[in-house]
C-alpha beads as a LAMMPS data file, in Angstrom:
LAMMPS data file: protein, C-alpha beads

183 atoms
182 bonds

1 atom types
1 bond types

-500.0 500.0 xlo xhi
-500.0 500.0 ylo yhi
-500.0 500.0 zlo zhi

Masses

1 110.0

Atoms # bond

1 1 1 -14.363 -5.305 -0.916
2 1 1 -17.632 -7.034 -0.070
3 1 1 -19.560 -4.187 0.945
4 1 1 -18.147 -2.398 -2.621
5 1 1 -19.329 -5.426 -4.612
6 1 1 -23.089 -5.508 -2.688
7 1 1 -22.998 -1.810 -3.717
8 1 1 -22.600 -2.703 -7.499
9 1 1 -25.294 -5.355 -7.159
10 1 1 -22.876 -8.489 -6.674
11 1 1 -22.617 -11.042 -4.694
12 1 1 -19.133 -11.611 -2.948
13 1 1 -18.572 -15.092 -3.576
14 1 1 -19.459 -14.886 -6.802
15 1 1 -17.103 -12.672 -8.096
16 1 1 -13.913 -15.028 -9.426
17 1 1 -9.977 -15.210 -8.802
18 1 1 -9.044 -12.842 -11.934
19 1 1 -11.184 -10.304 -10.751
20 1 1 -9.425 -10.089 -7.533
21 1 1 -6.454 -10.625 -9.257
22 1 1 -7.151 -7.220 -11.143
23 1 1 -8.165 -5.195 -8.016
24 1 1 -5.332 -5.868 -6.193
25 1 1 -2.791 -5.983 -9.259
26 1 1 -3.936 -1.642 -9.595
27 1 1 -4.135 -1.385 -5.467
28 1 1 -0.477 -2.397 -5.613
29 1 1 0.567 -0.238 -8.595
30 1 1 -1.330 2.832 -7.101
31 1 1 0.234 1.987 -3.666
32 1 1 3.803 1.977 -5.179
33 1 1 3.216 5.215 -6.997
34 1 1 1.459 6.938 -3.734
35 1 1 4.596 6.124 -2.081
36 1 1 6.671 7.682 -4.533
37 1 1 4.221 11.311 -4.136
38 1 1 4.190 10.978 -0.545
39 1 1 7.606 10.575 0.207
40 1 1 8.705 14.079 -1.932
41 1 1 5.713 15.676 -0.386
42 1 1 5.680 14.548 3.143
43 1 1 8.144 15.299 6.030
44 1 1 6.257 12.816 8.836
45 1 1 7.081 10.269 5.897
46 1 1 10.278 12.018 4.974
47 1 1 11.203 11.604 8.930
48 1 1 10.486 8.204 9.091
49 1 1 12.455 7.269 5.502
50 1 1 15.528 8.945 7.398
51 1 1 16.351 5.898 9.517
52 1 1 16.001 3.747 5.847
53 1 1 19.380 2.811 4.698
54 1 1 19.584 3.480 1.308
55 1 1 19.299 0.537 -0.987
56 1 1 16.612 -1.245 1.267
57 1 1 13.986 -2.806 -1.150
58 1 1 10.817 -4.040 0.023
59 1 1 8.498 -6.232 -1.733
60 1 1 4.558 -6.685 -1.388
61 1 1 3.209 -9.685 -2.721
62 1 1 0.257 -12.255 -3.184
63 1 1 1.311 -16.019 -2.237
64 1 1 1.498 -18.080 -4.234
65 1 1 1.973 -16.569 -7.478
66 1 1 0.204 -13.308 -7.395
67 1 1 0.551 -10.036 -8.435
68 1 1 3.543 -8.153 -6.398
69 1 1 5.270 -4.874 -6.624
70 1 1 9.087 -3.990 -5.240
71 1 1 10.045 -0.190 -3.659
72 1 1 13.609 0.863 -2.630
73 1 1 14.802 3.439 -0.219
74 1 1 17.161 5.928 -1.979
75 1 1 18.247 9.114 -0.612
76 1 1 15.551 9.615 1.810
77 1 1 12.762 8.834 -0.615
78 1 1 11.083 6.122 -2.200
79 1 1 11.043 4.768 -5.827
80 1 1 8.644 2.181 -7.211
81 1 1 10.986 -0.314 -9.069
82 1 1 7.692 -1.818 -10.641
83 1 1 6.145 -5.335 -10.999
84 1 1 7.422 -8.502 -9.070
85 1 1 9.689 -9.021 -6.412
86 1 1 13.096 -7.408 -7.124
87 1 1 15.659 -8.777 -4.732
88 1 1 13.669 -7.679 -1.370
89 1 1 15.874 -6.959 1.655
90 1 1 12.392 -7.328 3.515
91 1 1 8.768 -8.942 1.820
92 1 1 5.496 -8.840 3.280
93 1 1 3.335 -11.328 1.548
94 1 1 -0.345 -12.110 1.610
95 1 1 -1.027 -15.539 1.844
96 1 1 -3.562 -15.733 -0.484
97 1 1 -6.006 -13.605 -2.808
98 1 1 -9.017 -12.773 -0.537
99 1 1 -6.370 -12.053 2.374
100 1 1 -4.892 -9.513 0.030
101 1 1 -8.291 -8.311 -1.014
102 1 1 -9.528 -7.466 2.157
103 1 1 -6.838 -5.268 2.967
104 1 1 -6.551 -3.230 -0.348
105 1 1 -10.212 -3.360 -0.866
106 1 1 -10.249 -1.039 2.390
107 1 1 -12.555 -3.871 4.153
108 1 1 -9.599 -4.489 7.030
109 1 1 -6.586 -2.443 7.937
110 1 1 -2.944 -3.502 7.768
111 1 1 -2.689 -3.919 11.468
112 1 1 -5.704 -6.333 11.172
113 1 1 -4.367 -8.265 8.952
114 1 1 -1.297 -8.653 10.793
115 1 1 -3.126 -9.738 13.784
116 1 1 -5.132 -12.174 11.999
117 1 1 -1.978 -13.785 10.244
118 1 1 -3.347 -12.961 6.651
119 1 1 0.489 -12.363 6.075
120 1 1 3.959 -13.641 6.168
121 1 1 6.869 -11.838 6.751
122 1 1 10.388 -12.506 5.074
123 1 1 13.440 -10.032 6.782
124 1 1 14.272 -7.887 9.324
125 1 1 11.276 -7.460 11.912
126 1 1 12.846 -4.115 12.719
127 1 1 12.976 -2.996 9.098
128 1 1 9.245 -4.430 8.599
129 1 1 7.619 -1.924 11.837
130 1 1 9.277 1.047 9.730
131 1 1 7.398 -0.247 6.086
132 1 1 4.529 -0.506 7.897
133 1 1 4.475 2.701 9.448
134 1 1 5.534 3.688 6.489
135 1 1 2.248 2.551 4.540
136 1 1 0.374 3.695 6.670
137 1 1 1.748 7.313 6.517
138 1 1 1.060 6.662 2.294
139 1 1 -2.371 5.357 3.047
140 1 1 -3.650 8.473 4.664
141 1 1 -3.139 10.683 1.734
142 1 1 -4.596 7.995 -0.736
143 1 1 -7.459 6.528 1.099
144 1 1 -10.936 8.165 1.743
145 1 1 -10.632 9.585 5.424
146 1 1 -13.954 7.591 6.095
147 1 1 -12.177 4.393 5.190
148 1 1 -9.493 5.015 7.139
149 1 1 -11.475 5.963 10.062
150 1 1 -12.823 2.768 9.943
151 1 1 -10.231 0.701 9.622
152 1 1 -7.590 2.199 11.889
153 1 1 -6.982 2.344 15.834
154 1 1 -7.760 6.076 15.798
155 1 1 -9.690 8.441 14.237
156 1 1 -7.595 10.234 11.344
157 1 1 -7.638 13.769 11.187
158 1 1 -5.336 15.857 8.692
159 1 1 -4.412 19.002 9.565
160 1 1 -4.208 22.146 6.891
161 1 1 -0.480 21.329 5.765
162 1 1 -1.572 17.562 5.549
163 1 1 -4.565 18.689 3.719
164 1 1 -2.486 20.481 0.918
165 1 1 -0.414 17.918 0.802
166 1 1 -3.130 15.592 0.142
167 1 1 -4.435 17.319 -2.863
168 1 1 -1.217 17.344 -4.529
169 1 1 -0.485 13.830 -4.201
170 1 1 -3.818 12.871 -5.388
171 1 1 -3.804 15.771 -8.385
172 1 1 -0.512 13.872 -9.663
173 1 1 -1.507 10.104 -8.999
174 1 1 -2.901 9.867 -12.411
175 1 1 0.109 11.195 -14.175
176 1 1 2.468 9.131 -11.900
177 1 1 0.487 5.810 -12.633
178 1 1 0.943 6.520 -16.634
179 1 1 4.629 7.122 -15.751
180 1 1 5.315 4.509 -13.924
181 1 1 2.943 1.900 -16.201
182 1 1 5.619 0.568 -17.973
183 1 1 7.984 0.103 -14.723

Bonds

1 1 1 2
2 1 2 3
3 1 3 4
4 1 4 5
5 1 5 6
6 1 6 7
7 1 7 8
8 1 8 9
9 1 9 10
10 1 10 11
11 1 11 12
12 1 12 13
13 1 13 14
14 1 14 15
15 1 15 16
16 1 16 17
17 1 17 18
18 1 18 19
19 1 19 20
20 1 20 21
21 1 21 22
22 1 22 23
23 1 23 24
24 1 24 25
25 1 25 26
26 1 26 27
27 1 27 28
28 1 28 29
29 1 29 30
30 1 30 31
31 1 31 32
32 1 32 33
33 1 33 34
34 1 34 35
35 1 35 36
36 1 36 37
37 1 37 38
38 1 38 39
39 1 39 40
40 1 40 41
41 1 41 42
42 1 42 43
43 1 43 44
44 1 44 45
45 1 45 46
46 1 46 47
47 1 47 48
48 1 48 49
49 1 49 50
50 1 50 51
51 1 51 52
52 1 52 53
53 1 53 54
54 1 54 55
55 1 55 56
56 1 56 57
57 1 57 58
58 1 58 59
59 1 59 60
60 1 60 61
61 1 61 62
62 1 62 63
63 1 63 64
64 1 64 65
65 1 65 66
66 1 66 67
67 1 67 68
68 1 68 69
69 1 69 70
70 1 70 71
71 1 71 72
72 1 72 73
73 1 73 74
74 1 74 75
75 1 75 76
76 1 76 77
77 1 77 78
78 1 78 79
79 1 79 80
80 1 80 81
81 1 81 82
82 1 82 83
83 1 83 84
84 1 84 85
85 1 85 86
86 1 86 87
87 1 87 88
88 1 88 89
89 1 89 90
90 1 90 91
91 1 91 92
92 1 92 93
93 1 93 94
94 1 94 95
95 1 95 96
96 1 96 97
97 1 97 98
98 1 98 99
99 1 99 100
100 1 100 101
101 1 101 102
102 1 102 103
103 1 103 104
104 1 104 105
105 1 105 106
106 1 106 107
107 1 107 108
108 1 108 109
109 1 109 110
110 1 110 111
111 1 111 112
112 1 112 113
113 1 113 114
114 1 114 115
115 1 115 116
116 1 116 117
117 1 117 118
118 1 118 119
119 1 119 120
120 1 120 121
121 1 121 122
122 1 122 123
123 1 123 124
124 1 124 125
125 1 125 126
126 1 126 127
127 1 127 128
128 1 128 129
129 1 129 130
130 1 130 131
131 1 131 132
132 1 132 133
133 1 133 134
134 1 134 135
135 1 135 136
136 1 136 137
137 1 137 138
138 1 138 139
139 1 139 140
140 1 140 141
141 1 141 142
142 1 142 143
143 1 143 144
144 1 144 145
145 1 145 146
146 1 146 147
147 1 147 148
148 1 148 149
149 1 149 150
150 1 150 151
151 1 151 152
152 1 152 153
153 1 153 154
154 1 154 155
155 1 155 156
156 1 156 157
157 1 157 158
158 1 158 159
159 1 159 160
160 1 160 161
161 1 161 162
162 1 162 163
163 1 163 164
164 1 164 165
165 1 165 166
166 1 166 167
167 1 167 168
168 1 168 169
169 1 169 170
170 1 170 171
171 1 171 172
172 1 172 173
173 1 173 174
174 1 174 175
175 1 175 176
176 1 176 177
177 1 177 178
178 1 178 179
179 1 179 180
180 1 180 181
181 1 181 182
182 1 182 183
């Protein structure tokens, strides 16, 4: 987020609460929509949604009273319920704003974050390894692969099929988000 906000001429501690209130707010709506693409599109994420019971929602959320989105597992796929946590069978939380930033501003990787304890987790540590492999699956077909190259273990590379599959889910991310808007 800081090296986007030198980029626009800003300083990082200047810019205030809402505003990262805002950028993480649409990170989490375009996250829960990407997830939605990805899992009719993709059988690694297909494959991994197979050992979801159906039913299981998950939350993502910014402590203490930020924005926060729910999904749930149905049928091997995922649907974004919308805004706010809806009855999570497993939450991962930020614990605050710039924690939360960092990560969907594409300055830090999940697994970072983790590592650092920018997050909490509420639920089954089983059921939380699968979300997160999970969003990381969804994060290679919505993030830059630059971005993710430098923010995961390995380098990313997407084969042809993965490719393809790519391009679809971004062509109908824009359509999905005005779907979804009201959600």
């Amino acid at each position: 987020m800081q090296g986007v906000l030198r980029s626009l001429g800003m300083r990082p501690e200047a810019v205030s609460y809402k505003a990262k209130r805002a950028v993480v707010s649409s990170s989490m709506r375009t996250m829960g929509a990407t997830f939605e693409l990805v899992s009719e599109k993709c059988p690694e994420l297909q494959s991994e949604l197979g050992e979801w019971e159906d039913g299981r929602v998950v939350g993502l959320g910014v402590l203490p009273d930020g924005p926060a989105i729910s999904l749930v597992a149905e049928q091997g796929r995922i649907r974004f319920l919308g805004k706010g946590l809806q009855n999570p069978t497993i939450s991962i939380l930020f614990k605050n704003m710039d924690a939360a930033a960092m990560i969907f501003g594409g300055q830090m990787g999940a697994h970072m974050g983790s590592v650092e304890h920018r997050v909490i987790l509420h639920g089954n540590l089983v059921h939380a390894m699968q979300t997160v492999r999970a969003m990381n699956i969804t994060q290679k077909f919505l993030m830059p692969t630059m971005l993710l190259n430098r923010n995961t273990k390995r380098p990313v590379r997407l084969s042809g099929a993965e490719l393809r599959i790519k391009s679809r889910v971004l062509a109908g991310l824009v359509p999905r988000l005005v779907t979804t808007f009201r959600r």
